[in-house]
C-alpha positions as CSV (number, residue, x, y, z in Angstrom):
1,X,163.8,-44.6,160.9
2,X,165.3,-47.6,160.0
3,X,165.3,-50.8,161.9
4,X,168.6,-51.0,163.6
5,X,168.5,-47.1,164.6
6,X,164.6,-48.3,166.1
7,X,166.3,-51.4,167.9
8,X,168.9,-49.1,169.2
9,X,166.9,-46.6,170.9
10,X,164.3,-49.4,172.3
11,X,167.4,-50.5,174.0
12,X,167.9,-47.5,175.4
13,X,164.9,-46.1,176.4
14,X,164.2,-49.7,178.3
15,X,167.9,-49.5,180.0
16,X,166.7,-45.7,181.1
17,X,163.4,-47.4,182.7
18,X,165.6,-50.4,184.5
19,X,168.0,-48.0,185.7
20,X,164.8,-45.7,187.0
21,X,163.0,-48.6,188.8
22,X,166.2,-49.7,190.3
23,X,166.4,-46.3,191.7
24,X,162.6,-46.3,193.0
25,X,163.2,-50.0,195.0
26,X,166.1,-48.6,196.5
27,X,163.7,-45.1,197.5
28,X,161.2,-47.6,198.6
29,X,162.9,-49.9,200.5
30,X,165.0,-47.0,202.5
31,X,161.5,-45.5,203.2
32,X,160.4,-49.0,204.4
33,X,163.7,-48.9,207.0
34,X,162.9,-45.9,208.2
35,X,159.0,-47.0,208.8
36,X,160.3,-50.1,210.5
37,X,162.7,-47.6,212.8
38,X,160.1,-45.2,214.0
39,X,157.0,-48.1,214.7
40,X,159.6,-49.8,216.9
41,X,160.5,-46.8,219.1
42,X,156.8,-45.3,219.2
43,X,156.0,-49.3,220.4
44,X,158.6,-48.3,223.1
45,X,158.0,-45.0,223.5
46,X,153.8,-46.6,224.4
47,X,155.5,-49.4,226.9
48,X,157.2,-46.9,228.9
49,X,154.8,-44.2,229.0
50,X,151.9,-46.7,230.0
């Protein structure tokens, strides 16, 4: 393969991976939200049950 066809697909393979862990943050910080969401109302759900 030459050189420039190499460079080419480098730069695409590593645009595929940014685009991937872009994706995963996005996964991970929803999930996060959600975690947040649910420790809150189970903190609640203690208070008013005690």
């Amino acid at each position: 393969m030459n050189a420039e066809l190499e460079y080419t697909v480098m730069q695409h393979r590593a645009s595929e991976l940014r685009r991937a862990a872009a994706e995963q943050r996005q996964v991970m910080e929803a999930r996060r939200g959600q975690r947040g969401e649910r420790r809150h109302r189970s903190v609640v759900a203690r208070f008013l049950a005690s």
